[in-house]
Backbone as CSV, one residue per row, in Angstrom:
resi,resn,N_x,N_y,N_z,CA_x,CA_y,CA_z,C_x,C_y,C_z
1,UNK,107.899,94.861,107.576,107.084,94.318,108.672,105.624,94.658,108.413
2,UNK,104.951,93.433,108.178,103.380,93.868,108.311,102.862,94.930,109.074
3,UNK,101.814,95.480,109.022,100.951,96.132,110.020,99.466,96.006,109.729
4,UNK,98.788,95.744,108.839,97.820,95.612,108.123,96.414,94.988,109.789
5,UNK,97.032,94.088,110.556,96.376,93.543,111.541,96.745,94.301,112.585
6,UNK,97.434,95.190,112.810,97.774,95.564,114.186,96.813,96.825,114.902
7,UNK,95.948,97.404,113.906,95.589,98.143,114.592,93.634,97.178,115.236
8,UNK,93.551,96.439,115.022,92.393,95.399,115.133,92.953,94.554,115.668
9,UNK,94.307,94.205,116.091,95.063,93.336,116.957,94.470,92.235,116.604
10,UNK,94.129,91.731,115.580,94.378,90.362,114.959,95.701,89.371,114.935
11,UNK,95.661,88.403,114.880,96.452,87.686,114.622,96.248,86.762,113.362
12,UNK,97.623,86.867,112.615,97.569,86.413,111.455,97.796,84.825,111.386
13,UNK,97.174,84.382,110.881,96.812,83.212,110.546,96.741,82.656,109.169
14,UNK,97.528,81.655,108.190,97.555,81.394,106.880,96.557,80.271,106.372
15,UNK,95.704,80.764,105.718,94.531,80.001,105.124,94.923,78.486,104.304
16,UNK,96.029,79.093,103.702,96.334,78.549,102.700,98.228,78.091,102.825
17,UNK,98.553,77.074,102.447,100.350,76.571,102.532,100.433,75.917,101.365
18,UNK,101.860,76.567,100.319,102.510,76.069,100.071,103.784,75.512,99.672
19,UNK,104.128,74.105,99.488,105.498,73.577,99.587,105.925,73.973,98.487
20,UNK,107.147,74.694,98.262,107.999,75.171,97.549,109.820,74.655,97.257
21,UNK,110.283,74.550,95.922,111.880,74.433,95.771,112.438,75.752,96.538
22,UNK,113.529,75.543,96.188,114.677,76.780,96.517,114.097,77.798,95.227
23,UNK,114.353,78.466,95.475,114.151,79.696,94.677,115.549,80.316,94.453
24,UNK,116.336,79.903,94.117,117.593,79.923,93.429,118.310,78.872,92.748
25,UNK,118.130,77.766,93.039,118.395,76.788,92.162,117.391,75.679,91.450
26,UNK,116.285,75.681,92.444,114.990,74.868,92.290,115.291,73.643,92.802
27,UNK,116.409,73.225,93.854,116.445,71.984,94.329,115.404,72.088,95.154
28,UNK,114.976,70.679,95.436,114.112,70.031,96.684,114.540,69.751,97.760
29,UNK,115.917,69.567,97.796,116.899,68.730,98.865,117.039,70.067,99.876
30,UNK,116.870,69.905,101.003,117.012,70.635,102.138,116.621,70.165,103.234
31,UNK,116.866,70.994,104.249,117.250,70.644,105.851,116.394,71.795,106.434
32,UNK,115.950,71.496,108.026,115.714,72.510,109.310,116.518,73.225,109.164
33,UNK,116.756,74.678,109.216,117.805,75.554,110.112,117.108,75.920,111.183
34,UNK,115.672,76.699,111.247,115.091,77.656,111.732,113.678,77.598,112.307
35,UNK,112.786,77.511,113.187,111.648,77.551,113.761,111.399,79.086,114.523
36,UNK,109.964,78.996,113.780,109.771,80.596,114.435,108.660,81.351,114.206
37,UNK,107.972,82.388,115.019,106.819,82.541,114.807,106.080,81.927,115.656
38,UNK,104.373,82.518,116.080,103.719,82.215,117.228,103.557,80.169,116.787
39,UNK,103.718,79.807,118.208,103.991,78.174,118.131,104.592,77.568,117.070
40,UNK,105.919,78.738,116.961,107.217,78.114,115.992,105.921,77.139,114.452
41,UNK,105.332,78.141,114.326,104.385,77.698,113.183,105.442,77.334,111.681
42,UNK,106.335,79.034,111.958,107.205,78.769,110.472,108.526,78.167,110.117
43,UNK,108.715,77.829,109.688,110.488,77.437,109.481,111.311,77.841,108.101
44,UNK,111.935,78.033,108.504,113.153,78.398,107.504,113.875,76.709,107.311
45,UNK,114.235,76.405,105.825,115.225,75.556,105.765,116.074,75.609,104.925
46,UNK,117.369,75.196,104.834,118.596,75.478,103.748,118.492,74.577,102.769
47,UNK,118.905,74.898,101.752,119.105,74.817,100.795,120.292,73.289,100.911
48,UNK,120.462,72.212,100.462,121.556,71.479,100.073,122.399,71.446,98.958
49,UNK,121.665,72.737,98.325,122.371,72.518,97.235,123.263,73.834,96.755
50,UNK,122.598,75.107,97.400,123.050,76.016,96.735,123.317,77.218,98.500
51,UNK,122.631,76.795,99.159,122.863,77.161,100.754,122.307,78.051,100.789
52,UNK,120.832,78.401,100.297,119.516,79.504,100.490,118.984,78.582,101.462
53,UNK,118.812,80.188,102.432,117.745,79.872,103.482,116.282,80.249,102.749
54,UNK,115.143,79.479,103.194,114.173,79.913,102.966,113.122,79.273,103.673
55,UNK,111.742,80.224,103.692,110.631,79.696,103.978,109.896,78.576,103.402
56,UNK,110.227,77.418,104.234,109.249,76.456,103.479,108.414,75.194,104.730
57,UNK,107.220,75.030,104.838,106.221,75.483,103.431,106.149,76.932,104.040
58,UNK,105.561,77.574,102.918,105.059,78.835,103.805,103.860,79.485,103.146
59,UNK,103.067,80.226,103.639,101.655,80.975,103.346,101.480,81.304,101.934
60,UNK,100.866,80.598,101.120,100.600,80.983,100.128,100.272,82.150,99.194
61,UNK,101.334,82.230,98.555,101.666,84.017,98.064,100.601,84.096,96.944
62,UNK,99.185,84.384,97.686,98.493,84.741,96.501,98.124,86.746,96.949
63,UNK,96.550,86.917,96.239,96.597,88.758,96.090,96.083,88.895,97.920
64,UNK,95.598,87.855,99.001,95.667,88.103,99.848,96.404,88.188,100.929
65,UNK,97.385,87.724,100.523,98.634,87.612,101.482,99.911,88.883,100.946
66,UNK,99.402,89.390,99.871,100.471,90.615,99.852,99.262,91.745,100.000
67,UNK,98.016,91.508,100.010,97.557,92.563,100.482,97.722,92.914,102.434
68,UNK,97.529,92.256,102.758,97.795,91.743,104.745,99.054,92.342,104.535
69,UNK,100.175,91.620,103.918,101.609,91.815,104.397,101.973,93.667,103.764
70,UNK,101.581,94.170,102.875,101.977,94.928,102.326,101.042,95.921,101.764
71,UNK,99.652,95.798,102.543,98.791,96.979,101.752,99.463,98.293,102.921
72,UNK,99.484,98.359,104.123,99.874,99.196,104.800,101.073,98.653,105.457
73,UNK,102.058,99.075,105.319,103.300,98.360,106.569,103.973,99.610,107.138
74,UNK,104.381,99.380,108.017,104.993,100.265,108.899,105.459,101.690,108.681
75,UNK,105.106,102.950,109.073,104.818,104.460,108.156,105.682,105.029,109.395
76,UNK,106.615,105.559,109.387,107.457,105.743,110.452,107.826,107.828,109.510
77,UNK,106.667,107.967,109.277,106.446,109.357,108.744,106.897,110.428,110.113
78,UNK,106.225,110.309,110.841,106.121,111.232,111.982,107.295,111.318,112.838
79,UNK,108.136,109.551,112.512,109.550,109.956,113.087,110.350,110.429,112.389
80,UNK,110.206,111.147,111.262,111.446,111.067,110.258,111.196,112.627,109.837
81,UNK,109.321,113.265,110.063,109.232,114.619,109.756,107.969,114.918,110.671
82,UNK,108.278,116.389,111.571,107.377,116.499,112.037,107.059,118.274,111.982
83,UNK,106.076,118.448,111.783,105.653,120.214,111.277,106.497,120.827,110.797
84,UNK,106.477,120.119,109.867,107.417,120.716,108.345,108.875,120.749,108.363
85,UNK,109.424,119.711,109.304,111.312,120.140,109.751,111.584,118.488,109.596
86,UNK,112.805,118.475,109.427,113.473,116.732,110.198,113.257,116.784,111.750
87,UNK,112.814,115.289,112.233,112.874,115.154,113.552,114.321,114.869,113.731
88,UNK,115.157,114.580,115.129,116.550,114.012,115.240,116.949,112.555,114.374
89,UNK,115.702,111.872,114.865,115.801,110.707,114.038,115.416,110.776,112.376
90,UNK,114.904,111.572,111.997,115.125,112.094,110.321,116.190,112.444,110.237
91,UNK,116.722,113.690,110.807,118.313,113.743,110.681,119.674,113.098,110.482
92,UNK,119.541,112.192,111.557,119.962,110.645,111.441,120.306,110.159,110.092
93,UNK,118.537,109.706,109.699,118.427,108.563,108.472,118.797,109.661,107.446
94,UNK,119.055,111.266,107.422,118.672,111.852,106.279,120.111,111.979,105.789
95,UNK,121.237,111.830,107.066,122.694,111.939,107.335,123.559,110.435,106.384
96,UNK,122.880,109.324,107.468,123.279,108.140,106.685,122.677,107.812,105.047
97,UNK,121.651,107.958,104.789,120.879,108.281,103.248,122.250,109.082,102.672
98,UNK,122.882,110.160,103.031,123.655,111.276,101.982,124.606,110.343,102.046
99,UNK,125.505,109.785,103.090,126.794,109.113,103.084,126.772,107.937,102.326
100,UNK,125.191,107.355,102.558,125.238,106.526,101.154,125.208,106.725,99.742
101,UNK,124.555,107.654,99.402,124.620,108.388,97.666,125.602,108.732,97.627
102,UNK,126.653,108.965,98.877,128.148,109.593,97.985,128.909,108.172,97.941
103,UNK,128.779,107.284,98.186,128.962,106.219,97.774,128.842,105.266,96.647
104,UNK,127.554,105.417,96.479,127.233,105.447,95.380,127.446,106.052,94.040
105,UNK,127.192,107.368,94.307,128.609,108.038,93.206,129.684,107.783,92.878
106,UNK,130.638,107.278,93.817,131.579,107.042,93.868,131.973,105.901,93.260
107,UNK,130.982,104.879,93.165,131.244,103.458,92.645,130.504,103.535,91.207
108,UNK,129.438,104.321,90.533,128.982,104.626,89.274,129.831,105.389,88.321
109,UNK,130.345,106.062,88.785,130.940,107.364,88.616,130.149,108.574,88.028
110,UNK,128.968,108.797,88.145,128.507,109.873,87.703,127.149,109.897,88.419
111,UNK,126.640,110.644,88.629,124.915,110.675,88.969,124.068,111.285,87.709
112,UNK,122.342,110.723,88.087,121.767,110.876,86.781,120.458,110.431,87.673
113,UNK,120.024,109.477,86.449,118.883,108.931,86.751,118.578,107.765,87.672
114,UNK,117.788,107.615,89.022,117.880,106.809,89.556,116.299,106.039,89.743
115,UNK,116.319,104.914,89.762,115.403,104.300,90.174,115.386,103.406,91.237
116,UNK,114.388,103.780,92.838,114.257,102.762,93.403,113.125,101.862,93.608
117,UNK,113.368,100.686,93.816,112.463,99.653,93.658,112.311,99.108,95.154
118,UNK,110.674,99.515,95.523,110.479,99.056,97.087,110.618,100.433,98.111
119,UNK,110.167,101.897,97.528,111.200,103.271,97.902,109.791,103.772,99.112
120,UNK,108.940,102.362,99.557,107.832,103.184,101.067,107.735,104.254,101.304
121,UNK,108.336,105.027,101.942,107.746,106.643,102.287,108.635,107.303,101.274
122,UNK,109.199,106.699,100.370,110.115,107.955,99.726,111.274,108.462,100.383
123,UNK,111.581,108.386,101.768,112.342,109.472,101.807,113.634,109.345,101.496
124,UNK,114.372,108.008,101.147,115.272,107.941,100.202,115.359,109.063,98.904
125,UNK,114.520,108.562,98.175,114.209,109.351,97.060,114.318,111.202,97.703
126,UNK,113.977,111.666,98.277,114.051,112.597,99.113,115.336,113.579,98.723
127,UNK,116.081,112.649,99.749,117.436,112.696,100.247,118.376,112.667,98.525
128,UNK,117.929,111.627,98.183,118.664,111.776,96.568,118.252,112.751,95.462
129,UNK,117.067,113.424,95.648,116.450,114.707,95.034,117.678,115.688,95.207
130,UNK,117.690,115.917,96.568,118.692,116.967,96.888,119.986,116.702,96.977
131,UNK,120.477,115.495,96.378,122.342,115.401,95.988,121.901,115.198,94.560
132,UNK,121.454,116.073,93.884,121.692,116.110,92.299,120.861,114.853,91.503
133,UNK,120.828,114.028,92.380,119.843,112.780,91.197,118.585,113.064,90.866
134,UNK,118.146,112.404,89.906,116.974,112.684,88.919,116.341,111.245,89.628
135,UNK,115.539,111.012,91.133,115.252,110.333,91.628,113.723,109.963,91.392
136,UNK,113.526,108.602,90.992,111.849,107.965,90.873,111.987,106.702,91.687
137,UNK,110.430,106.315,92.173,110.190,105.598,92.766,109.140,104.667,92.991
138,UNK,109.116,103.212,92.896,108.315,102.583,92.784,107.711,101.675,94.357
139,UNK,106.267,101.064,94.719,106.477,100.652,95.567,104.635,99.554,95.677
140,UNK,104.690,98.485,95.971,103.511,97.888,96.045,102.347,98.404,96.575
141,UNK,102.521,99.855,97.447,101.689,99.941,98.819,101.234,100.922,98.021
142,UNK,99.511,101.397,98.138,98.876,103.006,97.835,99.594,103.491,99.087
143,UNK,99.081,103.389,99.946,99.508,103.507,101.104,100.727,104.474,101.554
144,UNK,101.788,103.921,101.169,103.022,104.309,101.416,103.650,105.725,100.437
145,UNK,102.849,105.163,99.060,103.243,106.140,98.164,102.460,107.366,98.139
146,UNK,101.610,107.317,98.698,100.731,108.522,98.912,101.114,109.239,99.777
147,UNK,101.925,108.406,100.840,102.143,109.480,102.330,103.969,110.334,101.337
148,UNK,104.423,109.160,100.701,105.651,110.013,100.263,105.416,110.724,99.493
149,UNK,104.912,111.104,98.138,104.292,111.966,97.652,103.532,113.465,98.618
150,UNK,102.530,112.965,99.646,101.946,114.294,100.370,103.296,114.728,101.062
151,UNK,104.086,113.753,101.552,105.112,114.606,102.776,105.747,115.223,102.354
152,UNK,106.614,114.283,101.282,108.298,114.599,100.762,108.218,115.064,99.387
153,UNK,107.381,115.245,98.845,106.859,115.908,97.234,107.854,114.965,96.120
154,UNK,108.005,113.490,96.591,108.835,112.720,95.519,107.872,112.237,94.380
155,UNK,108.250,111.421,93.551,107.947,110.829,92.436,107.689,109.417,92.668
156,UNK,106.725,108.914,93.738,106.323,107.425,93.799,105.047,107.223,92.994
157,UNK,105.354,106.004,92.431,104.351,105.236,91.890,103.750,103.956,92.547
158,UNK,102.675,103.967,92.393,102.449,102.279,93.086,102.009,101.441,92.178
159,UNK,102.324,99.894,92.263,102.654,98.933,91.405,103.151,98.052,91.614
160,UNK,102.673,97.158,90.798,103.752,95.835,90.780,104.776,96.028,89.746
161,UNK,106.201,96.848,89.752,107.094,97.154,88.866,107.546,96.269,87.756
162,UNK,107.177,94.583,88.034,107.297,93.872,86.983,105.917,94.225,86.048
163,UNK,104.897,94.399,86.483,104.111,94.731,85.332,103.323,96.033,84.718
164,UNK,104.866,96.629,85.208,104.488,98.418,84.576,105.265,98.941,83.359
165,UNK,104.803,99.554,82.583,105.431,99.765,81.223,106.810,100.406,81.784
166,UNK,107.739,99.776,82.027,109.019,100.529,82.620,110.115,100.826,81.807
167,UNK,109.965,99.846,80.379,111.085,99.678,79.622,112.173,100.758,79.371
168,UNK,110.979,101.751,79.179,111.698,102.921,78.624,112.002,104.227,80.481
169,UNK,111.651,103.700,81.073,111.738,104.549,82.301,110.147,104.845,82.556
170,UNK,110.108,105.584,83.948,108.618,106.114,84.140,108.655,107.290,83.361
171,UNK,109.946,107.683,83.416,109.752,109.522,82.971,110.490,109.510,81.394
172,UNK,110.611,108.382,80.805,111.034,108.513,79.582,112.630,108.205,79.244
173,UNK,113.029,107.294,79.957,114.418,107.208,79.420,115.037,105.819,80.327
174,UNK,115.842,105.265,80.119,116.678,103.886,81.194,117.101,104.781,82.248
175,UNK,117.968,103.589,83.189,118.205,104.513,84.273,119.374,103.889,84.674
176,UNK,120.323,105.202,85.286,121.763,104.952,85.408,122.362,104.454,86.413
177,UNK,121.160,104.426,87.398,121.475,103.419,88.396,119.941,102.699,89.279
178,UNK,119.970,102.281,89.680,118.717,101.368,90.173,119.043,100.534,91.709
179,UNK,117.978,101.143,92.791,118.583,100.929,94.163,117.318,99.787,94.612
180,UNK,117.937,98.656,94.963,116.414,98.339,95.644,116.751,97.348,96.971
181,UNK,116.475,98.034,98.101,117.095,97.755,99.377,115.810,96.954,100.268
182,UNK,116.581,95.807,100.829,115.495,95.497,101.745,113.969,94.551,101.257
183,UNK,114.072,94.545,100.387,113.355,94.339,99.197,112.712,92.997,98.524
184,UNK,113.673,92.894,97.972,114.153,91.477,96.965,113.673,90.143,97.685
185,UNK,114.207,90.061,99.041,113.901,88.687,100.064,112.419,88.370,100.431
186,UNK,111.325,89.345,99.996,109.828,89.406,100.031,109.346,89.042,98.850
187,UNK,109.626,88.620,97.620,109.513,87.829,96.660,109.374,86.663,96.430
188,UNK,108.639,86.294,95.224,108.868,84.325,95.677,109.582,84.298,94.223
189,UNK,109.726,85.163,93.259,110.699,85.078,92.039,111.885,85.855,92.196
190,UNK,113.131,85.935,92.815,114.324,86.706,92.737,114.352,86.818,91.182
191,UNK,114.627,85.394,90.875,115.021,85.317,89.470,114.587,86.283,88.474
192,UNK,113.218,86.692,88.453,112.422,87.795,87.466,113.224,89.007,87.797
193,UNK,113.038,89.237,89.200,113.540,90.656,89.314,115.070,90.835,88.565
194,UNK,115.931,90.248,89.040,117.231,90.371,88.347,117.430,90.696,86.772
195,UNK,116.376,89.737,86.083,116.580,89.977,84.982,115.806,91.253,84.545
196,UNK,114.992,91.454,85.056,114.078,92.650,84.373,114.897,94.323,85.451
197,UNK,115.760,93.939,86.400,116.755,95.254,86.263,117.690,95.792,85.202
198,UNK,118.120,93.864,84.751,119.073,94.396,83.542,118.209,95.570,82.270
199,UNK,117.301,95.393,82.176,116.433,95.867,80.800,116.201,97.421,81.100
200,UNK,115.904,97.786,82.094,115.832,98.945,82.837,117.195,99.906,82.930
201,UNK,118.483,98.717,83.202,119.541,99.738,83.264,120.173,100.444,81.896
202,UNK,120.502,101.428,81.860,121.519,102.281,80.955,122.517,101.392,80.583
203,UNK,123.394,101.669,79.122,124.735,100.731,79.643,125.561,101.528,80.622
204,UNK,126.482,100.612,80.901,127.494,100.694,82.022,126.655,101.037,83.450
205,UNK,125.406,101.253,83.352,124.610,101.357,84.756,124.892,100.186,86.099
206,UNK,124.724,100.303,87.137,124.631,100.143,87.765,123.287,99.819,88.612
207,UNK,123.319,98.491,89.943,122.255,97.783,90.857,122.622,98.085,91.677
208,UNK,122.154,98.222,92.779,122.490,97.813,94.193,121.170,97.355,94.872
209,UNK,121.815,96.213,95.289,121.002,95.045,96.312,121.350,95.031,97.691
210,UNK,120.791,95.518,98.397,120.787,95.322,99.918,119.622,94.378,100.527
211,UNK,120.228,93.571,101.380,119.404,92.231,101.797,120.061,91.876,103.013
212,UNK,119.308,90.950,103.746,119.708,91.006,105.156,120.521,89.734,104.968
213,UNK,121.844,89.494,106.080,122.599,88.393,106.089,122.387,87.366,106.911
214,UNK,121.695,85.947,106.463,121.552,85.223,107.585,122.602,84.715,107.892
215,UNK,124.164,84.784,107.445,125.227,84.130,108.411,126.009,85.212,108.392
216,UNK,125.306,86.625,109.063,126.219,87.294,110.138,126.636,86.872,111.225
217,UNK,127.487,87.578,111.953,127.948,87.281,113.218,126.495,87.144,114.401
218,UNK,125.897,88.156,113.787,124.543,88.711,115.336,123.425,87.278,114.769
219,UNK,123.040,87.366,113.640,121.915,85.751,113.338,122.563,84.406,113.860
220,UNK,123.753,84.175,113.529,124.494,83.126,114.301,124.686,82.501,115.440
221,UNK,124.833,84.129,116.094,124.590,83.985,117.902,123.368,83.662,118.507
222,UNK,122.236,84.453,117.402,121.022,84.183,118.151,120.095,82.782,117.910
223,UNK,121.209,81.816,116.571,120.669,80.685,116.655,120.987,79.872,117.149
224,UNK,121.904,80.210,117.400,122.668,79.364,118.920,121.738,79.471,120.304
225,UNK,121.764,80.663,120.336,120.690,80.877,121.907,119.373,80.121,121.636
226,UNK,118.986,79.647,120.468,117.705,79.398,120.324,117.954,77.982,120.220
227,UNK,118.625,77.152,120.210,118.924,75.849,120.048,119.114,75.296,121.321
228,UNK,119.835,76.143,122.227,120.008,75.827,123.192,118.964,76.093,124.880
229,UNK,117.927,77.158,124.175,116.789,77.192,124.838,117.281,78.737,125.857
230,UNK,118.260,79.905,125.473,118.290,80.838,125.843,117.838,81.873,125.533
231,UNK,116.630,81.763,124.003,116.404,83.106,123.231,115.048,82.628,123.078
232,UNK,113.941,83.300,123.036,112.713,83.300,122.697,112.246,84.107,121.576
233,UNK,111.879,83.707,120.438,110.974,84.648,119.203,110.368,86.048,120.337
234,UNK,110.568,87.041,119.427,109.567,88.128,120.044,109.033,88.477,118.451
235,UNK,108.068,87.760,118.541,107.079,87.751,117.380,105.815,87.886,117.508
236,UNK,105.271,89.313,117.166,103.718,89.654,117.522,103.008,88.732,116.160
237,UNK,101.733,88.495,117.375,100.739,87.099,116.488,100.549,87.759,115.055
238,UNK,100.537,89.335,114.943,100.045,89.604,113.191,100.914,89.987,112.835
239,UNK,102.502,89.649,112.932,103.131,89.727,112.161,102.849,88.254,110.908
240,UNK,103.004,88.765,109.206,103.501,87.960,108.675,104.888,87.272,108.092
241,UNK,105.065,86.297,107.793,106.457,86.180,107.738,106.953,86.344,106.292
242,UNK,107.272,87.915,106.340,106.964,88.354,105.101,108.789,88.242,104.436
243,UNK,109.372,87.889,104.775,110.987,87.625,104.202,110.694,85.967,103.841
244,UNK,110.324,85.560,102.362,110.075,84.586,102.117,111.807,83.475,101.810
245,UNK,112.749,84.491,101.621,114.036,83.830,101.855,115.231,84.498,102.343
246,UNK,116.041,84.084,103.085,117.498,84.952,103.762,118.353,84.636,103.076
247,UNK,118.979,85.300,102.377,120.140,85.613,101.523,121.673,85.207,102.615
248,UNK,122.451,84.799,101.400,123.780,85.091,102.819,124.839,85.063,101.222
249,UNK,125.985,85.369,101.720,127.137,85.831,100.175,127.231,84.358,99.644
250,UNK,127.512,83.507,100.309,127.803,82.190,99.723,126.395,81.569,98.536
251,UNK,125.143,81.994,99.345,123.882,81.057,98.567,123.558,82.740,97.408
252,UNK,123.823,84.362,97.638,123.313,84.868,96.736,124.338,85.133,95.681
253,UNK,125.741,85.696,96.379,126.605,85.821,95.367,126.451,84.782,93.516
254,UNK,126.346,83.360,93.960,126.464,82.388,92.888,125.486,82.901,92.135
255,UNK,124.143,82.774,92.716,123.316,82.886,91.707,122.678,84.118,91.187
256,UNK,123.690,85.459,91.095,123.916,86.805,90.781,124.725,86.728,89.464
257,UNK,125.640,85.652,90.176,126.748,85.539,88.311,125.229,84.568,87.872
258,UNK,124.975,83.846,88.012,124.381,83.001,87.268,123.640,83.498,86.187
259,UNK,123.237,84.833,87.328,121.953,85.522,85.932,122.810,86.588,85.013
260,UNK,124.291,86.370,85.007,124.558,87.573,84.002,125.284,88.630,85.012
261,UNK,125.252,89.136,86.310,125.744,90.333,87.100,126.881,89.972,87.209
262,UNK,127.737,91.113,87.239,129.117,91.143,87.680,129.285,91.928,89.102
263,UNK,130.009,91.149,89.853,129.993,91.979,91.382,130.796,93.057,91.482
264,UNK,130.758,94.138,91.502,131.858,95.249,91.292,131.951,95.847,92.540
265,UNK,131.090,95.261,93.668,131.329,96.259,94.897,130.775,94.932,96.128
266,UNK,131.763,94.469,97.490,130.492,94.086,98.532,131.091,93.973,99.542
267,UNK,130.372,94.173,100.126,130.159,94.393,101.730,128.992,94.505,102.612
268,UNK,129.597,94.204,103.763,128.183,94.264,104.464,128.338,95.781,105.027
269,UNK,127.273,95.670,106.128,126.794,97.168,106.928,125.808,96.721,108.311
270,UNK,126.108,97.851,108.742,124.429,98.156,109.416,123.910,99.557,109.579
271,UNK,122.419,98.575,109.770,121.613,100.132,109.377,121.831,101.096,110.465
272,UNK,122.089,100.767,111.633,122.320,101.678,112.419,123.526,102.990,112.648
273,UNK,124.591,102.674,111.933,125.913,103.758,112.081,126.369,103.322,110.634
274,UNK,127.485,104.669,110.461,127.758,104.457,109.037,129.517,104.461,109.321
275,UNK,129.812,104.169,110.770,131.099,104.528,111.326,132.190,104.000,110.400
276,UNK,133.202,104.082,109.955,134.361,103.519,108.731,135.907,103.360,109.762
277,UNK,135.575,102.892,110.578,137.000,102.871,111.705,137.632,101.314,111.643
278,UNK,138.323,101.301,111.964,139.446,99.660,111.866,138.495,98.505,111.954
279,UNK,137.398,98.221,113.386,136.825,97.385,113.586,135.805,97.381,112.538
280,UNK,135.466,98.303,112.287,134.107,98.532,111.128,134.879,97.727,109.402
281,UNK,135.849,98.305,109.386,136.281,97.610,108.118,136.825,96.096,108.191
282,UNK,136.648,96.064,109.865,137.422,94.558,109.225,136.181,93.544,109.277
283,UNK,135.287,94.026,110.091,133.615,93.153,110.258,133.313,93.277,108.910
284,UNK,132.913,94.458,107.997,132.026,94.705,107.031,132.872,94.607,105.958
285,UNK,133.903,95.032,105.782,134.686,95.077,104.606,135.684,93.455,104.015
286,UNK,136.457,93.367,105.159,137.473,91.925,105.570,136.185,90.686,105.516
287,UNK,135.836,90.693,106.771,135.087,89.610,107.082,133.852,89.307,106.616
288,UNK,133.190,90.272,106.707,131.644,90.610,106.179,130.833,89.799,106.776
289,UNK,130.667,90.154,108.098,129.690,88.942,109.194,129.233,90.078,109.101
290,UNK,128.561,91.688,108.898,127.456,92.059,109.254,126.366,91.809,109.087
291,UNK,125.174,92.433,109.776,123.884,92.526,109.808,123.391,92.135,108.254
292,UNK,123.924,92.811,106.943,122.809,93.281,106.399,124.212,93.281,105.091
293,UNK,124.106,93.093,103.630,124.714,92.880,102.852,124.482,93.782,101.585
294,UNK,125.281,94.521,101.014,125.087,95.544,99.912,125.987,94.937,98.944
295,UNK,125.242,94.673,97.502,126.004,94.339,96.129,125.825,95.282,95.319
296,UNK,126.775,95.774,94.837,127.167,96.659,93.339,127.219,95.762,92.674
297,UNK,126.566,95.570,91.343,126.581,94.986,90.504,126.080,95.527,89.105
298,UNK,126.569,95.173,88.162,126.729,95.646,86.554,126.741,93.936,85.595
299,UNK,126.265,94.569,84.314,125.853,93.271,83.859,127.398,93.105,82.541
């Protein structure tokens, strides 16, 4: 989520538009799904060919529109650590963070070297310092990487990770697994990224992609309410609409094999509980209408 305008309570406004293919298959052919944003300015439309949602037209992704969207975004430092301790809500994220690395272990089979891509305050990286990983971290923002570095004493870099000497690692070596959550859907090339994880990973290494699901159960409902005139955008004017496409298993799964990945792990989640009880496995595991979508993948 932007913040770059909020403290000048600006409202963001795009200088510049443009019309774009799918960014997974490069068709032209698509449809409305979605209106949204102050005077439903933006829209999302699907894909006909491959069933990516995406922004189109949308604000032209040049160095000023990722500076707005991403020189400062949302620093949620003070909820997560406050005079030198975890707050409750650090505790929380620092609780669900561990239950996820043992997961992760669990599906690599070993821990080592990790790299995340998109790692904002660090405190991921943090949390994986102290379960044994050899944790680094990359991230577009000075901003962000500076506050994780002063807080959490991690290893962030700032950058555009496609054009940092990464081949060999930051610290000198590939890496045995590579996390990049939340992430990926703020891009206007998926395609690059995918391939330039493979080059980065170890063999037998391991990805994980977490991305939000636009045909969960909860996006579904609320486009229903919005069609029918029961749901209103709560969209502040400087937000940008910085998720340039919504992923869902049907439109990302395909074009994951396409580039070479093998799916070795998926399911959905949410960020809020990490609960593993009957209903939880049959939403996230069975069905996979959650919130928010996690791929294990190996090449």
């Amino acid at each position: 989520m932007a913040t770059t305008l909020t403290e000048a309570n600006q409202e963001y406004v795009p200088r510049a538009w443009e019309d774009v293919a799918c960014m997974f298959c490069g068709s032209r052919r698509n449809r409305l799904l979605e209106k949204f944003g102050p005077q439903s300015r933006y829209r999302y439309v699907r894909c006909d060919d491959c069933g990516l949602a995406y922004l189109n037209p949308r604000p032209r992704y040049d160095k000023e529109f990722v500076e707005t969207a991403y020189g400062v975004y949302e620093s949620t430092v003070e909820k997560l650590w406050r005079d030198g301790r975890l707050t409750d809500e650090g505790r929380r994220q620092y609780d669900w963070y561990a239950r996820l690395l043992a997961e992760m272990a669990s599906v690599t089979g070993r821990k080592g070297r990790l790299l995340e891509i998109g790692c904002h305050l660090g405190f991921f990286l943090k949390v994986a310092g102290e379960h044994g990983w050899q944790a680094t971290g990359v991230d577009i923002s000075p901003t962000m990487t500076r506050l994780g570095r002063e807080t959490f004493g991690v290893n962030a870099v700032c950058g555009n990770w496609l054009e940092m000497d990464l081949m060999q690692g930051i610290d000198g070596g590939l890496y045995d697994f590579i996390y990049c959550s939340h992430t990926i859907e703020h891009v206007p090339n998926p395609a690059d990224w995918v391939d330039r994880f493979a080059k980065l990973l170890a063999p037998g290494g391991t990805l994980c992609l977490e991305v939000p699901n636009m045909q969960s159960l909860d996006r579904r409902f609320k486009r229903a309410l919005k069609r029918v005139g029961l749901r209103k955008d709560r969209w502040q004017g400087w937000r940008t609409p910085d998720h340039l496409f919504e992923p869902c298993e049907r439109s990302f799964a395909p074009f994951l094999r396409s580039k070479g990945w093998k799916i070795i792990g998926l399911t959905t989640y949410s960020r809020k509980t990490f609960k593993t009880g009957p209903v939880q496995r049959l939403m996230h595991k069975t069905l996979r209408i959650g919130s928010n979508l996690r791929f294990y993948l190996r090449r």
